[in-house]
N, C-alpha and C positions, 0 to 999 in steps of 0.2 A: 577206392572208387575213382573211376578218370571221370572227371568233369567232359574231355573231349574222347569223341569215339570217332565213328569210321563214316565220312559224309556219304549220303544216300546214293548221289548222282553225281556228277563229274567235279571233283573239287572245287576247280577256278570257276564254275557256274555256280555251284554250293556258296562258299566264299562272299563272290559279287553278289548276289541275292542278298547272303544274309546283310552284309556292308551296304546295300543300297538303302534296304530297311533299314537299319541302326543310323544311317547317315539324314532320311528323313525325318525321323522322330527326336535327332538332335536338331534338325533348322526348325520342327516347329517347337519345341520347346522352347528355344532360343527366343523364338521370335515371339512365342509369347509371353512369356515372361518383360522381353523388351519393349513390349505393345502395353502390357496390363501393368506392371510396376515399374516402371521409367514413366512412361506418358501419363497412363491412367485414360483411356480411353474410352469412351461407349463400347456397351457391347452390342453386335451385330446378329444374326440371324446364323450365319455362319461361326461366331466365336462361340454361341450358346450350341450349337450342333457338333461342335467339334470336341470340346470340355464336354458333352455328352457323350461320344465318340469315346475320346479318350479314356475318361471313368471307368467306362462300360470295358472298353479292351482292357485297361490295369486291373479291374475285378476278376476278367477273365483269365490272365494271366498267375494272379495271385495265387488265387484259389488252385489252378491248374499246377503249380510249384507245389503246393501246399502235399495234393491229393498224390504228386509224383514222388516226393521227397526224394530217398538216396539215388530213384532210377534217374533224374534231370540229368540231362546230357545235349552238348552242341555234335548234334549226328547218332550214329548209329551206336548203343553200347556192345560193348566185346567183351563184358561180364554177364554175366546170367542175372535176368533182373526177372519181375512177376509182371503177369498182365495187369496194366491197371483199367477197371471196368467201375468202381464206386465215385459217388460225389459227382463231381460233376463231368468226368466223365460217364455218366449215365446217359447225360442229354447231348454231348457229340465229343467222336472220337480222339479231335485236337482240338483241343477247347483255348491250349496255348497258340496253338496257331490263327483263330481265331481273334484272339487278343492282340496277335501280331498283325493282321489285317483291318479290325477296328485302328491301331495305331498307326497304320498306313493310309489309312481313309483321314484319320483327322489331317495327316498332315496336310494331302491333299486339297481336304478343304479349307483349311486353316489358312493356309497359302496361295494358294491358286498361282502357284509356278508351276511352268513348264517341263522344267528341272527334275521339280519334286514330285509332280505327275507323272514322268517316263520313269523316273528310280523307281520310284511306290507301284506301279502296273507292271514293271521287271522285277522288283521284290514279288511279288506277288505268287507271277507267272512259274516263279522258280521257286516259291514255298511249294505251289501243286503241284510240282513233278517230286519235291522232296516228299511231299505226303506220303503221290502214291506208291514211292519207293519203298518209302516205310512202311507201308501197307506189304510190300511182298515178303518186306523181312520178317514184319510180325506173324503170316501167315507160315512161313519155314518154321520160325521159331515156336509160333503156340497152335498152329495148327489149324485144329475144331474149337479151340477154344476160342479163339480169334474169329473165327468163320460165323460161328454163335454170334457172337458179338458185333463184328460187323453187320450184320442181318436184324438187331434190335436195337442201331445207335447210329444215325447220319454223319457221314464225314466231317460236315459244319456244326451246323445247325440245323 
């Protein structure tokens, strides 16, 4: 099994995207861990939103590894894998990408940088165009079965 397969849309955008994600969810991690166990500070209306945030996308993510297992892949795979439609892909298509955007929003809110706000809405931007690439792969590759599917389960939520 390759962990990495073949990026949807142009590498160096592929790539940047994912790194801009992965690069916010380490500042707010960081930051809160260095807010909540260094200081010990109140919690704010924004910290309670964001820990909820957060939660909510690691469940979604979990679970979404969980229901994927050997198919998990950074990009496209170039092994023959199955459609996956049970669990909680029932209730939306990319439920990990999902998870990826609940943890682009905490950071967001978490922070309220500038920084992390242009990365997190450029991470974003560039998950949707990888979606819907992989939307055209999974239509070559499963066809009607994909077609079905699409048709009874929202790209999101």
């Amino acid at each position: 099994m390759e962990l990495i397969g073949k990026s949807s849309i142009n590498p160096m955008i592929f790539y940047s995207g994912k790194i801009s994600g992965y690069v916010t969810w380490i500042i707010f991690l960081y930051s809160f861990c260095n807010k909540h166990f260094v200081y010990k500070t109140d919690y704010s209306y924004d910290d309670i939103i964001a820990s909820f945030t957060f939660f909510l996308g690691l469940i979604f993510i979990v679970v979404s590894l969980y229901h994927l297992g050997k198919s998990t892949r950074l990009g496209l795979p170039l092994e023959k894998t199955e459609l996956k439609t049970k669990g909680i892909y029932k209730i939306s298509r990319n439920p990990m990408y999902v998870g990826f955007g609940l943890f682009t929003m905490t950071s967001i809110i978490y922070t309220w940088n500038i920084f992390i706000l242009i990365a997190g809405v450029y991470s974003l931007i560039v998950y949707h165009f990888i979606i819907k690439n992989e939307e055209k792969f999974l239509i070559n590759r499963f066809g009607t079965a994909y077609e079905n599917y699409k048709k009874s389960v929202t790209r999101y939520l």
